[in-house]
RODOBA-171659 format. One record per residue: x, y, z of N, C-alpha, C, O in turn; residue in one letter. Coordinates in steps of 0.02 Angstrom, whole numbers, plus 50000, padded with zeros to 5 digits. Example, Ala and Ser with C-alpha at 12.3 -4.5 7.8 and 13.67 -1.06 7.14 Angstrom:
<nodes>
506604971650390506154977550390506604983550390507124983450423a/506424988850354506844994750357506455000250394506705005750402s/
</nodes>
This chain:
<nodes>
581375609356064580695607556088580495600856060580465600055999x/580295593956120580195589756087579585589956043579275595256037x/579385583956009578795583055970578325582456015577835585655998x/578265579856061577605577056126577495584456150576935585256175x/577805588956149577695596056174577305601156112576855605256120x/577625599256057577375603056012576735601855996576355606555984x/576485594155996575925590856005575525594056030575055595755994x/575515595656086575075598156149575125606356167574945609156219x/575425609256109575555616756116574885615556043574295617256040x/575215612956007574575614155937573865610255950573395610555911x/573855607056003572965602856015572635609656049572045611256042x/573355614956103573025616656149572915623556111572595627256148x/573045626256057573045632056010572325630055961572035634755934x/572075623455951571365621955921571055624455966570685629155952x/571085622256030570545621956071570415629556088569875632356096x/571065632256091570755639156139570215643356058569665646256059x/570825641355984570395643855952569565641155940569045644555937x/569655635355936568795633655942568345637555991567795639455970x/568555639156062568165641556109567995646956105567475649556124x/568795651256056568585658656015567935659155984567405661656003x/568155655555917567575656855877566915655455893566475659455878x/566745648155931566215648555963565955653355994565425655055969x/566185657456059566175662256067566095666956039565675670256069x/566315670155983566195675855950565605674055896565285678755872x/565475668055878564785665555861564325666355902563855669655881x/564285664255961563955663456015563405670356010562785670156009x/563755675356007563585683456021562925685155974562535689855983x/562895681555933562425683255874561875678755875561385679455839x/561945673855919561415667855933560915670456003561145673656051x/560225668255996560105667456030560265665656100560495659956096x/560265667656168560335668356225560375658756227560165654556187x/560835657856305560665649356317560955649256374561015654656402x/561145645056397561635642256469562505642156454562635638956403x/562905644156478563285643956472563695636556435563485631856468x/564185633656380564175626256370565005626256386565465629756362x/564985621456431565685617856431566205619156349565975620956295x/566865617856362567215616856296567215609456269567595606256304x/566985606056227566925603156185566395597356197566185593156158x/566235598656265565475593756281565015598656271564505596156246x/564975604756280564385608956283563935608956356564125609456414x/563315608356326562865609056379562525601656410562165601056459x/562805595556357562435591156392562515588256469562105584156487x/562925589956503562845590356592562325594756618562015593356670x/562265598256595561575602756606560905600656568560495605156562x/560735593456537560225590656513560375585656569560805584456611x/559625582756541559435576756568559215571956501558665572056475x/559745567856481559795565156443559145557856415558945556556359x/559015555256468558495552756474557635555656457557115552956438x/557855562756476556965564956470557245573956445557245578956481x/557425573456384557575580556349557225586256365557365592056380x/556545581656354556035588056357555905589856429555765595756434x/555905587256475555965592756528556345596556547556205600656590x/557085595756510557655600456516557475607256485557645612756507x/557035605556421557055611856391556425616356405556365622356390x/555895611856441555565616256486555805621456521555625627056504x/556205620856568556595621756612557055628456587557045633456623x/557555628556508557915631956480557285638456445557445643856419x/556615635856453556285640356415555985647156465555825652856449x/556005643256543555695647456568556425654256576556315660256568x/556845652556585557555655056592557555660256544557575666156562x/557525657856455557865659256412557415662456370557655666456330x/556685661556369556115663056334556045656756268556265650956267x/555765659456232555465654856172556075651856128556085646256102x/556485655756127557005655556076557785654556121557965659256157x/558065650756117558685648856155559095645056108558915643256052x/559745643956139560335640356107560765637056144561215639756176x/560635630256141561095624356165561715620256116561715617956059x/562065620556153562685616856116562715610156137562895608856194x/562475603356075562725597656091563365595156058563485593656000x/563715595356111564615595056064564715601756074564495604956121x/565085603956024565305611556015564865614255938565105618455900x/564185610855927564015614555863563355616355908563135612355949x/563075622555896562385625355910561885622655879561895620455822x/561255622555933560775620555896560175626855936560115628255996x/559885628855890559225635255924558735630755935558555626355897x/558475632456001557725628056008557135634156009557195639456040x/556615632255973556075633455978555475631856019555235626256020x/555245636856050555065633456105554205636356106554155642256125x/553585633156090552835637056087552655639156049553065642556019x/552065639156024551655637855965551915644055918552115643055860x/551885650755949552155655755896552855655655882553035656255824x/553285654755929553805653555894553885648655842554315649655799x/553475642655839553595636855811553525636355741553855634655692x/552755639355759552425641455685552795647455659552775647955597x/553095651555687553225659555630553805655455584553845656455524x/554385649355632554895644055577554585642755540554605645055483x/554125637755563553895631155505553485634255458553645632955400x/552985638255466552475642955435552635647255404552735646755344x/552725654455448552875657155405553655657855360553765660355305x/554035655255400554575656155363554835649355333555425648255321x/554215643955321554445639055292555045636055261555205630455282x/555435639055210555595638355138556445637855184556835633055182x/556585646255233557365645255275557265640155304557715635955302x/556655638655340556745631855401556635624355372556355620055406x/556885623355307556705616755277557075611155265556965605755239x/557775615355304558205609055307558085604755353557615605455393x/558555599255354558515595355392559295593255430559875593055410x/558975592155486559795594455542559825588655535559345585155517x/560595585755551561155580955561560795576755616560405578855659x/561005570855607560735565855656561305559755622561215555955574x/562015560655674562485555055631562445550455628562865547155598x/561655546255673561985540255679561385536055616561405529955603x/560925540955584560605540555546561065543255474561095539255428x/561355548655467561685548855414562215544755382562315544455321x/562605540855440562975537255409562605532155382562765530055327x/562185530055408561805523955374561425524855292561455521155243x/561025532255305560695534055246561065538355186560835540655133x/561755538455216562205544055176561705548555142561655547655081x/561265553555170561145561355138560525557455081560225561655047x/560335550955070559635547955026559005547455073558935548555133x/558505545155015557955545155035557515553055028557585558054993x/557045550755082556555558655086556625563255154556675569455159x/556595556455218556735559455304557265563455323557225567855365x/557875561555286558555564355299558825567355241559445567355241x/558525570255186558925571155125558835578855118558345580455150x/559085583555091559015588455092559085590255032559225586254987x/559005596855023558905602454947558815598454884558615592654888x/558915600254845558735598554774558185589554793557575588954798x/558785583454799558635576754815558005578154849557485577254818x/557975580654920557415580454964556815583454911556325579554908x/556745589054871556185591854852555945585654807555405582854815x/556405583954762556425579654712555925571054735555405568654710x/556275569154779556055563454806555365563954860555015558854868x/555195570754896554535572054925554095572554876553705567754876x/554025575854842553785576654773553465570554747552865569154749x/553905567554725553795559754720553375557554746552795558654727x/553505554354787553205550554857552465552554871551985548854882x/552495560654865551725561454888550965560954823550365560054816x/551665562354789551105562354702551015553954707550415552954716x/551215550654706551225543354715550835539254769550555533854759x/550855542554823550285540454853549515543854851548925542054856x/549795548254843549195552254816548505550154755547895549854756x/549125548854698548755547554628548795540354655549395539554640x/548685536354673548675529654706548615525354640548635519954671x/548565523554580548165521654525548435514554515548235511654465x/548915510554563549185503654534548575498254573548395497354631x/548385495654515548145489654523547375492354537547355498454532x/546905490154550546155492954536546135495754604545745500454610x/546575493354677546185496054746546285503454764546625505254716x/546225507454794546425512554828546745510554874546855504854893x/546935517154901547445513354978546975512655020546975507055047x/546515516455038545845515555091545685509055077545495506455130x/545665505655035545195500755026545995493755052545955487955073x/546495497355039546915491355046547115492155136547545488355159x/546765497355182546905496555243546265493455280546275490855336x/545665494455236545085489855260545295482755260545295478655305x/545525482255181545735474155205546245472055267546125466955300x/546725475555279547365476755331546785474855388546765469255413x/546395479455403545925481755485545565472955470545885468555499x/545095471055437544875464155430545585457555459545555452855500x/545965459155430546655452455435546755454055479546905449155513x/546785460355518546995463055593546455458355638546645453355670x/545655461155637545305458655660545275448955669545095445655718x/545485446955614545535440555620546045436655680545945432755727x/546575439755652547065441555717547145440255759547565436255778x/546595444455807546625445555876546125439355867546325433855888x/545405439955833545095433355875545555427155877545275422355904x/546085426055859546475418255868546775420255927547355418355922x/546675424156001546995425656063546565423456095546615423056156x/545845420756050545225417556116545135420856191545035418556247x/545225427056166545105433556219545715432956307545715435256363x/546275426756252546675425956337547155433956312547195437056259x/547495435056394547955441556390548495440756328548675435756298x/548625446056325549205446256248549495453156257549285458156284x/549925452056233550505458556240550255461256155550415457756107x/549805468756144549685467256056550345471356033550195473855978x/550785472556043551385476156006551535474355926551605477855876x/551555466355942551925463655888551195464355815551275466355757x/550665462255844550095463755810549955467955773549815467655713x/550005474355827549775482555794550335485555755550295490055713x/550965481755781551415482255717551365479555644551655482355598x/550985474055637551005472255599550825475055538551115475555485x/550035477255567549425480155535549945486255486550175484355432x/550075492755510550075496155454550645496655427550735501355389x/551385489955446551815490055414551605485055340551885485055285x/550865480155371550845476255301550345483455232550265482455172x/550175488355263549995492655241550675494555173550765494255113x/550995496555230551595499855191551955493755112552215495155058x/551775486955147552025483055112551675482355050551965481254997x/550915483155058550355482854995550595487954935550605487254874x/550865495854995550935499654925551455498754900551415499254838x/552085497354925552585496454892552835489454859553145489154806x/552675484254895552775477254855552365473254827552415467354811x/551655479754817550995475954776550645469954825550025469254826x/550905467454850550695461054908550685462654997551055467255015x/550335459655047550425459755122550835453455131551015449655086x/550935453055179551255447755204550725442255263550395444855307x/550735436455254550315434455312550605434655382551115431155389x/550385437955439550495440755493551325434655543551715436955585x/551325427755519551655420655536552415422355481552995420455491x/552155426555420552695425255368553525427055411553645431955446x/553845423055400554635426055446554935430155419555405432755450x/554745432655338555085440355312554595443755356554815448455389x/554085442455361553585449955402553965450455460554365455055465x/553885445655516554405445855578555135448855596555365452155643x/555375446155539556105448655519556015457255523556315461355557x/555595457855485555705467255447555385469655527555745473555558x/554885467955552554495469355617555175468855666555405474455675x/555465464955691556015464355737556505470055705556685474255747x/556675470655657557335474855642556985483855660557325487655696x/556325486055631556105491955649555805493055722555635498655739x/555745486755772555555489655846556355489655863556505494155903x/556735486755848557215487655885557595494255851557815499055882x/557605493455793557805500455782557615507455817558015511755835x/556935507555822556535514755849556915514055923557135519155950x/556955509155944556955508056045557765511556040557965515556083x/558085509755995559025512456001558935518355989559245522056027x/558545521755940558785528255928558475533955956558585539955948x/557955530356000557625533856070558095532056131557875534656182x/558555529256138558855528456187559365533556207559565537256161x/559695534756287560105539856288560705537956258561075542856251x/560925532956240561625529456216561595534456161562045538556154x/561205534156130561115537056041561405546456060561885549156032x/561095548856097561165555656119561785555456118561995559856079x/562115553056137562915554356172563275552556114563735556456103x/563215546056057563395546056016563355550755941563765551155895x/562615554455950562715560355926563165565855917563335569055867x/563355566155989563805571956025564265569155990564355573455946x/564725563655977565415561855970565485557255925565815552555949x/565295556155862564995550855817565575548355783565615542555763x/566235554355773567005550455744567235547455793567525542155782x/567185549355851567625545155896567155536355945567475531255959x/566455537055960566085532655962565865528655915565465524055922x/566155530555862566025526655782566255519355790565995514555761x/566925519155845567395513555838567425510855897567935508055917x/566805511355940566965508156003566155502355988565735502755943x/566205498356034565595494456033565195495956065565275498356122x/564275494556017563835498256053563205497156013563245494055960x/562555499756038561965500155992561955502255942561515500555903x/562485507355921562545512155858562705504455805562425503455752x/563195500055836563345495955772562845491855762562885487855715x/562085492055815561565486555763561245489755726561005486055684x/561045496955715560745501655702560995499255640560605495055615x/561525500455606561785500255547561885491855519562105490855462x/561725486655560561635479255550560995478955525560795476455473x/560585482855584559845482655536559535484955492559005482755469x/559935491255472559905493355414560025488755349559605487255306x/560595487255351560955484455307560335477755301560095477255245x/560155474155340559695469555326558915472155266558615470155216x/558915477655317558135480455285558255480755204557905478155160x/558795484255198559065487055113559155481955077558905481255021x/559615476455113559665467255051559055465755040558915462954987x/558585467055083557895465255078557335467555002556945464554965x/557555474155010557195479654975557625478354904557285478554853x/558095477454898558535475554842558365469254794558475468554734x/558185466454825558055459954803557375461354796557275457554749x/556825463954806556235466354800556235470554727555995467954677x/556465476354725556705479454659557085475954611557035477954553x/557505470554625557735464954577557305462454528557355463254467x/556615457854576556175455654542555845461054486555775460754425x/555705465454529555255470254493555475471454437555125470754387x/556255473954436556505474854354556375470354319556295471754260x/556295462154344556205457154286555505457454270555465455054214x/554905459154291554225459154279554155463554267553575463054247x/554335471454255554185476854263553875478854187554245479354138x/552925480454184552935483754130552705490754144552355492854190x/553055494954081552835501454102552435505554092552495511554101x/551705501054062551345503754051550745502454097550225505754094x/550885496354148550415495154203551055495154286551295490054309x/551155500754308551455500154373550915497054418550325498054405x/551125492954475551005488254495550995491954569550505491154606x/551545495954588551255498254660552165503154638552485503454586x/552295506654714552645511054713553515509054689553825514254678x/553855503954682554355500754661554435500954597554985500954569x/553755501154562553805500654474553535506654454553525508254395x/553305510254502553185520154480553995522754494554265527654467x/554225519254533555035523654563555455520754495555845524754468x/555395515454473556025510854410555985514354348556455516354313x/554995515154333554905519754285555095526254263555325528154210x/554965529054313555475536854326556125537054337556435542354337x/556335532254346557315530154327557465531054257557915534254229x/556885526754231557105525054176556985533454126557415536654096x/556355534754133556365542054115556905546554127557055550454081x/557245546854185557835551954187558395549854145558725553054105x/558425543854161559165538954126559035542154037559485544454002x/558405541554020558235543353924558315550053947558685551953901x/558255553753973558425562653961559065563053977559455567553962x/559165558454005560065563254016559925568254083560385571854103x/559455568254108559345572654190559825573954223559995568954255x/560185578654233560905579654313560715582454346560465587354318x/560645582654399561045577654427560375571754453559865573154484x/560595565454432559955558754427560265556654536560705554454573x/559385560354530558845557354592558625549554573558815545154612x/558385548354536557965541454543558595535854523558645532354473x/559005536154575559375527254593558825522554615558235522854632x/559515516454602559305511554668559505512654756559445510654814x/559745516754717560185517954786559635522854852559645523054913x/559295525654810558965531954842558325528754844557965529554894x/558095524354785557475519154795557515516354858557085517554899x/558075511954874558035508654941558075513354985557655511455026x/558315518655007558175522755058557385525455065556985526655110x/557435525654989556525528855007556145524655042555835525855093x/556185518755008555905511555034555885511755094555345512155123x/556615511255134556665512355199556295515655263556115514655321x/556325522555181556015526855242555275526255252555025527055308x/554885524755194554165521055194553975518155265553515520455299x/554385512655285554345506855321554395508655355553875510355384x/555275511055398555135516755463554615519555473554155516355499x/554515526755455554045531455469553435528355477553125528255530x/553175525055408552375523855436552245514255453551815510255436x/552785513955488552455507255541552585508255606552175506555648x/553365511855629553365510355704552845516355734552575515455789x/552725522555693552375528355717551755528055735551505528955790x/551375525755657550705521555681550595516855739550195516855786x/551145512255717550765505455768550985509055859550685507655911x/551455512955852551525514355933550965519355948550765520256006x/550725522555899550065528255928549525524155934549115525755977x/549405518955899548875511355917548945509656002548565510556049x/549455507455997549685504056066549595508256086548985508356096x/549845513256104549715519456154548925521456165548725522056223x/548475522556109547855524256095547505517356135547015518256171x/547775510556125547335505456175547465505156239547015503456278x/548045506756260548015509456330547655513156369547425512556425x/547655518856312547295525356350546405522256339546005523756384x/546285520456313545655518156300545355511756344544745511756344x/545625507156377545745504456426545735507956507545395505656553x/546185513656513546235518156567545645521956581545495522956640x/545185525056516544555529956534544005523356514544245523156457x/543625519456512543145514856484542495519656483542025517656450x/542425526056518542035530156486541955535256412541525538856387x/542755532656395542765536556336542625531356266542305532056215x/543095525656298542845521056242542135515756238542015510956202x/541775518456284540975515456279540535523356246539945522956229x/540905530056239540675533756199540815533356143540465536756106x/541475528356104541615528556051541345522656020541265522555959x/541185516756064540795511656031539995514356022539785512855966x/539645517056051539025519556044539055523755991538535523355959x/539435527555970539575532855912539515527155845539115527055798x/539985523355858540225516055797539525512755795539245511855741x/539155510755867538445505755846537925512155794537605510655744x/537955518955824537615522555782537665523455709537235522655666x/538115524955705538515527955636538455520455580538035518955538x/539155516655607539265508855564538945502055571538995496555544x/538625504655615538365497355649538775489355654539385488855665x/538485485455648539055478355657539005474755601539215469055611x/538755475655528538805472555481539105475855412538985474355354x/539545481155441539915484155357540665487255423540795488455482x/540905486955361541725490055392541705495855391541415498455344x/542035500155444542205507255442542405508755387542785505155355x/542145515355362542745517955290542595525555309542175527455350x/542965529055275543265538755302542845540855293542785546055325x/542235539055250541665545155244541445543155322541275548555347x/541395540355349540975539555417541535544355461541275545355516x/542155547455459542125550755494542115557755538542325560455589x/541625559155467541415568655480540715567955529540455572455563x/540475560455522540025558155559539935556955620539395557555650x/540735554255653540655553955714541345558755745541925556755733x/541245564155780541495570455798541795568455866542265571955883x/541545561255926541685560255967542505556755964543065557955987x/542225552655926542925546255894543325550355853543925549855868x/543165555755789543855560555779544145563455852544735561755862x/543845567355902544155569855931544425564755979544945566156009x/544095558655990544595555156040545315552256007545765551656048x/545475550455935545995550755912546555556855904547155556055912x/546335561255892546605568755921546855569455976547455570655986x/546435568756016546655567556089547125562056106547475562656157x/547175557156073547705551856079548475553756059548975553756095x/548405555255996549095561355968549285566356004549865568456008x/548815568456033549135575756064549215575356121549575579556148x/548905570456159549365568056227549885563056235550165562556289x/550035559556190550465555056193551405555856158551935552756162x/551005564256116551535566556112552135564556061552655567856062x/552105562256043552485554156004553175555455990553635551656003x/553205562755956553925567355937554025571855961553995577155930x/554235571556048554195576256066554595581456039554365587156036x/555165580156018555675587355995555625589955930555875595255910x/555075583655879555095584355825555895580755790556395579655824x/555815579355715556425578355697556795583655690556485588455664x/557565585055709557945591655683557895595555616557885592055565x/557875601455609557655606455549558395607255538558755603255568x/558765612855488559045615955492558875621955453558425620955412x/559095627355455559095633055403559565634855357560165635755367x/559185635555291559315633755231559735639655219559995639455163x/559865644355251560245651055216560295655255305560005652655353x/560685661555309560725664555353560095669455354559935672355302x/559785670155408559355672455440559225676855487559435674755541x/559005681355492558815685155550558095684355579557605687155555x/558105680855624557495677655656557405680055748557725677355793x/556965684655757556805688255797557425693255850557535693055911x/557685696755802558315698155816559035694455805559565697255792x/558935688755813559465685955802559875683055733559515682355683x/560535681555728560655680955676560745672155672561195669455704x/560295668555635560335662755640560885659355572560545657955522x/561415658255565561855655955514561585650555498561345646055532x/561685651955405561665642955369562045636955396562655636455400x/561435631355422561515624855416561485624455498561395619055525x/561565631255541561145628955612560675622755621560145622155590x/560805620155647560195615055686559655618655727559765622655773x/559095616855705558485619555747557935612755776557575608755745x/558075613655841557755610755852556955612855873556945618655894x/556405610055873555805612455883555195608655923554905603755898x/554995611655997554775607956041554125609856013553855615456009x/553895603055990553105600056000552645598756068552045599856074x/552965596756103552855597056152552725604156184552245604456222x/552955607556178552915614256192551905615656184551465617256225x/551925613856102551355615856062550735609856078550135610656065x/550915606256095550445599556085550035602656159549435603656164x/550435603456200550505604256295550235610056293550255611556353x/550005614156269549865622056263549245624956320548645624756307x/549565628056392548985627756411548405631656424547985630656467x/548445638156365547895640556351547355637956296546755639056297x/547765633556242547325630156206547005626356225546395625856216x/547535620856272547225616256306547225614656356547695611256378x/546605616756400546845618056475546825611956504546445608056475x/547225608756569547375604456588547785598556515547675593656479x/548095601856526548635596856440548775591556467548795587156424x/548905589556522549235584456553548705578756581548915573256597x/548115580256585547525576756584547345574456499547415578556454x/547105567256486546765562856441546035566656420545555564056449x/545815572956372545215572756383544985574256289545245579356266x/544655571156250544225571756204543795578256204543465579656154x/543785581856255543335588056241543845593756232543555599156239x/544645594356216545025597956178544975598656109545305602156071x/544535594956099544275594856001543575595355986543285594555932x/543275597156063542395597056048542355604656069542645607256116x/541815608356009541475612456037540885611056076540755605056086x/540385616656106539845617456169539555612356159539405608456204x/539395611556083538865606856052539075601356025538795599255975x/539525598256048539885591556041540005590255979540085584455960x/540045597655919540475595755835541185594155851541315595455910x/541545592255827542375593655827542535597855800542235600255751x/543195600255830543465606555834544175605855808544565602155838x/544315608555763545045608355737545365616255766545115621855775x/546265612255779546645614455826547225618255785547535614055753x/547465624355775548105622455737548505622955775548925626855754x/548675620155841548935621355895549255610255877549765607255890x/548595608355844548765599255824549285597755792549135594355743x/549915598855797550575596555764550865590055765551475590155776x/550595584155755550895579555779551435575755744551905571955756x/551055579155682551725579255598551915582755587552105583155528x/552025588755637552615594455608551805600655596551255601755621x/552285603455537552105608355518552595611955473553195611955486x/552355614755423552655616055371552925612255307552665607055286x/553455615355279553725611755196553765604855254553255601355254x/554285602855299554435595555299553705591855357553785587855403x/553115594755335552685590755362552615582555347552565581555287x/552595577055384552475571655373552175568155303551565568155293x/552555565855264552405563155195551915561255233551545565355260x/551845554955240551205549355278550595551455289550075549155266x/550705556755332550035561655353549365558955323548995555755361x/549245559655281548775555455263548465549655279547935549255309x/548805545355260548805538155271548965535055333548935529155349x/549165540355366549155539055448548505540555485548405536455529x/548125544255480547585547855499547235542255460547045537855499x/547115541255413546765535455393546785528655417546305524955405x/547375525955455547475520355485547205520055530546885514955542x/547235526755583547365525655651546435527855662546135527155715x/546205530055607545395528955614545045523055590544465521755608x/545365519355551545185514055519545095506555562544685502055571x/545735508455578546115501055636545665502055711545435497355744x/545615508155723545285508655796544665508255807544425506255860x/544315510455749543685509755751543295500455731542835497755760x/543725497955670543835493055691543835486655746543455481855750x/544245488055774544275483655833543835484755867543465480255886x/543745492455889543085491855939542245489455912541715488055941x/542465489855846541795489055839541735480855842541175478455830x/542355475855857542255467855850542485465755916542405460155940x/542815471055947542905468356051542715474256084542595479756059x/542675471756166542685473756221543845474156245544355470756237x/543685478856266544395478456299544475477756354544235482056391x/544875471856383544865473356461545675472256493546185469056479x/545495475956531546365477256568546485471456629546065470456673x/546965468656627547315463456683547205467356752547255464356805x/547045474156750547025479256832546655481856826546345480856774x/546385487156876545955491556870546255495356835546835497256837x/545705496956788545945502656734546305511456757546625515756725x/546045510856832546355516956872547155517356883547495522456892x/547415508856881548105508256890548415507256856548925504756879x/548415507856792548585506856726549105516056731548885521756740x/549825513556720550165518456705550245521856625550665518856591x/550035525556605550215528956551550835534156522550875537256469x/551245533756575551895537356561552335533856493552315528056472x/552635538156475553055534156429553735533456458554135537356483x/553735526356444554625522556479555355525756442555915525056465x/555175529456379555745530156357555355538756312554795539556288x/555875543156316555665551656309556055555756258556135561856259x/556265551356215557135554956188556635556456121556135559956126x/556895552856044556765555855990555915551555978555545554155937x/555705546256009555205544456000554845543056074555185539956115x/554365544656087553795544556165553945535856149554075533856092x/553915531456208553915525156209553335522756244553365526656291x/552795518956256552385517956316552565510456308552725506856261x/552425509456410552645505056433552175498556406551625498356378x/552565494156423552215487456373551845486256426551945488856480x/551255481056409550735480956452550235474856406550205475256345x/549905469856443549465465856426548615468156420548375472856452x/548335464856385547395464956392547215457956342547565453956311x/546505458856353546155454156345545825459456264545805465556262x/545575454056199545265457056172544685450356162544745444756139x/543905455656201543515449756208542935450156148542655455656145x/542705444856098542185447656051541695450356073541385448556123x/541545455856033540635457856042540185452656038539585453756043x/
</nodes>
């Protein structure tokens, strides 16, 4: 028997066994669609727009189903009770975090977004006590996004109210946020490191929302080596990190440790603390610093500034909603002091029209991937350690007994009879549960800060009738995209 035969007797003895065990796995999983051998089910997606596929698999399959991308399972969750009994009540199994290769190879298993057990608790932990206890340098962070919303405001008036595309703008705003807490300094909006880091994270978010990325998911050893978006992904990485490196460089040479300076010299300090104990296994690198870093910058600039953009669209499209939110702002702040958070238990119209901006725009629709931390029995089924779970927000955001007509723009999903606001726990737009959105905070603080803001120093006006203004999003995969689009920002 030649070798070319034996070859193809032992590829074809993997395969039938792979289809075994899958199969006899299969039995203990949740119900799904039948999946091809070693593509799975993605011919039966729609790769472009996920989430209506799994609409579609839910009415079929019920709440709880199982799709194979590749030949590894992933359970989807599908509506608010299913969603919540994971994230909620059973927090602690559902706290991993599923595989995403074209992010792991880059972050190798660091940071806080992608890191799991021990590292992940270790480094969330961190992060939130740190922004939390805010204590470097005399400002708060509130006070360092007032200044942000002011430099913003300045901003736009140099557009002398002609059309402007604001992407690059509203990006700016709460990535120089991110930059205050971690490099003690903003950047001026012209600086070409600001541009630089701004260009490397829109283009980043736009690739790994793209369907290219999906497919390279599916097959990540063998698309590893062909040419493609996957290889800028990891170009721009690699840029962001020399960046951040050389940032923590300095810092070690100035660094005292008895006045931290912002989040770079709270992370060096606590290095240095583990390094004097002798700690094992040592969390606080450089190595895991720059990922954290990373993940800072990601998470809370392209998320924010695209729920901005998105939020001025939609606000543009209804001009009855945002002449209720400037009348709320002339009441409340009037035109000679800056918005700040106590004003907004005050105005119930403008919380809920930001609410309403998140929860229709959807932002994550699938959520980032979970996994489960140990084997499980979850509503009959037997869910095995390190499953991928995926979990439709969309499902929950879209809900249409909570919120009737979901698919309609409306601010009175957060108002009671008497026009208080109404809190939802149906509002997931950061998850839910242990891996709820570090940021959370400081996102909700931006995106009231910055909006109220602007309106309270322009008029908005749209290049069309505001009736023809499309609000769909152009791109549906791991991040909602909305289509780019011009306006005018004219002074009060």
């Amino acid at each position: 028997m030649g070798p070319i035969v034996l070859l193809v007797l032992g590829i074809s003895c993997l395969l039938l066994f792979s289809i075994w065990r899958e199969n006899f796995g299969r039995r203990k999983l949740p119900p799904g669609p039948t999946p091809f051998p070693i593509i799975g089910n993605i011919l039966q997606l729609d790769i472009k727009d996920i989430t209506k596929s799994l609409i579609n698999f839910s009415k079929v399959y019920g709440p709880v189903f199982t799709l194979y991308f590749g030949m590894k399972p992933t359970v989807v969750l599908y509506g608010y009770e299913a969603v919540k009994e994971a994230l909620t009540d059973h927090g602690e199994e559902f706290s991993g975090r599923g595989k995403v290769p074209v992010v792991d190879k880059v972050n190798k298993g660091l940071g806080i977004v992608f890191s799991n057990g021990h590292r992940w608790k270790e480094m969330r932990r961190f992060a939130l006590m740190t922004l939390r206890n805010f204590g470097m340098g005399k400002r708060s962070i509130e006070e360092r996004v007032q200044e942000e919303a002011r430099c913003l405001v300045e901003e736009l008036r140099k557009t002398n109210g002609s059309p402007c595309d604001p992407t690059f703008i509203l990006g700016c705003a709460p990535c120089n946020v991110i930059c205050s807490i971690v490099f003690q300094n903003r950047f001026d909006y012209k600086d070409q490191n600001l541009l630089n880091l701004m260009e490397k994270l829109e283009e980043g978010a736009k690739i790994v929302s793209s369907p290219w990325m999906q497919i390279y998911n599916l097959f990540p050893c063998l698309i590893h080596y062909v040419p493609g978006s996957h290889k800028t992904i990891a170009i721009n990485s690699e840029y962001v990190n020399s960046y951040i490196l050389k940032k923590v460089k300095e810092h070690e040479e100035s660094l005292d440790v008895n006045n931290p300076r912002d989040f770079i010299d709270c992370f060096l300090i606590k290095m240095k603390q583990e390094q004097e104990n002798h700690k094992e296994p040592l969390e606080f690198t450089k190595e895991n610093l720059t990922v954290v870093t990373s993940d800072l910058f990601g998470a809370g600039t392209e998320t924010t500034s695209t729920t901005l953009r998105y939020g001025l669209l939609l606000l543009m499209k209804y001009p009855h909603v945002t002449a209720k939110v400037k009348e709320e702002i002339d009441h409340v702040i009037g035109r000679h002091r800056s918005p700040c958070m106590q004003d907004r238990s005050q105005m119930p119209y403008t919380d809920a029209v930001i609410h309403e901006i998140q929860r229709y725009i959807d932002l994550l629709p699938m959520n980032l991937p979970h996994a489960v931390t140990r084997d499980i029995k979850f509503r009959g089924y037997l869910i095995p350690k390190g499953t991928t779970i995926l979990t439709s927000l969309t499902s929950v955001l879209h809900d249409h007994k909570e919120f009737p007509n979901p698919e309609m723009f409306d601010p009175g999903h957060f108002l009671d009879k008497s026009g208080n606001f109404k809190k939802s726990d149906y509002f997931m737009p950061f998850s839910s549960g242990k891996r709820t959105c570090v940021g959370e905070g400081l996102a909700r603080m931006e995106l009231f800060l910055f909006l109220t803001t602007i309106l309270q120093n322009f008029n908005l006006k749209a290049l069309m009738d505001p009736q023809d203004l499309d609000t769909r999003p152009v791109v549906n995969g791991i991040v909602s995209v909305p289509p780019s689009y011009q306006l005018c920002f004219l002074p009060v």
